[in-house]
C-alpha positions in Angstrom: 0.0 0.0 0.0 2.8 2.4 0.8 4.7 1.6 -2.4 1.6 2.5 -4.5 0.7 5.6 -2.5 4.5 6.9 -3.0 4.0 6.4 -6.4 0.9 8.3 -7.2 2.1 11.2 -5.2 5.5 11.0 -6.9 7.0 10.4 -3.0 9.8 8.1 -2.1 8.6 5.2 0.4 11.1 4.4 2.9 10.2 1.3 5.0 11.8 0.8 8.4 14.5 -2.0 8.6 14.4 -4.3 11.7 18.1 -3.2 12.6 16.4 0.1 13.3 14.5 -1.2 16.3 17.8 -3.4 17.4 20.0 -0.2 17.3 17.4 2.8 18.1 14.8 0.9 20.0 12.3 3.6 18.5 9.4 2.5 15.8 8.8 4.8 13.2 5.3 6.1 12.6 5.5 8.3 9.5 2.5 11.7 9.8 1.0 11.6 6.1 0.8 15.5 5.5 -0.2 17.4 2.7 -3.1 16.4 -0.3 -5.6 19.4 1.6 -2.9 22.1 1.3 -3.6 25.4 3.3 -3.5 28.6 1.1 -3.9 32.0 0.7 -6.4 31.2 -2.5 -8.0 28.3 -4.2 -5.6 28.6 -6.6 -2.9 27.8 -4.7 -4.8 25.6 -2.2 -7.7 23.8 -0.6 -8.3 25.3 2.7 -7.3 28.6 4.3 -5.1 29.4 7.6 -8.1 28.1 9.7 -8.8 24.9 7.6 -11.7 25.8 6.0 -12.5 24.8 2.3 -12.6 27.3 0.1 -16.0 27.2 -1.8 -17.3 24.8 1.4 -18.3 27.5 4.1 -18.5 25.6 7.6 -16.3 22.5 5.8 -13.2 22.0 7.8 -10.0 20.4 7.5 -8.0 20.0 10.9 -5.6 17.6 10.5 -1.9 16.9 9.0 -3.6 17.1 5.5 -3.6 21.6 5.5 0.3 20.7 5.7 1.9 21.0 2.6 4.8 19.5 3.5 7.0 17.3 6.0 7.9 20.4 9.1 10.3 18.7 11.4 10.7 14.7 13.4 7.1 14.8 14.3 4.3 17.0 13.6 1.9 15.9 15.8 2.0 19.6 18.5 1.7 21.5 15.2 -1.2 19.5 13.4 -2.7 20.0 17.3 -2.0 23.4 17.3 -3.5 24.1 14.2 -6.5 22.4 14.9 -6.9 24.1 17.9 -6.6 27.5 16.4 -8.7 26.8 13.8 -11.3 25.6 16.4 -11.1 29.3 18.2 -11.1 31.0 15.1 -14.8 30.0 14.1 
């Protein structure tokens, strides 16, 4: 499933190696972000800075998919803080 997913999103799948867990003793659980881009327009995306679709009023996005791209190790605070903000900003 990741294979075909990396390729229809021209991405690179990368699929963690047992040695990792022996060496690192850490799993890797990859955020999938992007295919709901945030944006200033629909033109250059699908919601704006508080998640909501442009063309939808009161549809919502709130999760890792407004992020265009990877941000750092793990996203999770700023997928949360997003969310949140969005939430205040209705």
């Amino acid at each position: 499933m990741q294979v075909k997913l990396s390729e229809v999103t021209n991405g690179k799948p990368v699929m963690p190696v047992v040695a990792l867990w022996k060496t690192l003793r850490t799993i890797i659980t990859p955020h999938p972000l992007g295919g709901c881009n945030m944006g200033t327009t629909a033109a250059n995306g699908v919601v704006d800075h508080k998640g909501e679709l442009f063309g939808y009023r009161g549809l919502y996005v709130l999760d890792g998919a407004i992020i265009p791209k990877p941000i750092g190790r793990n996203p999770s605070r700023t997928i949360a803080a997003l969310a949140e903000r969005a939430v205040e900003k209705m």
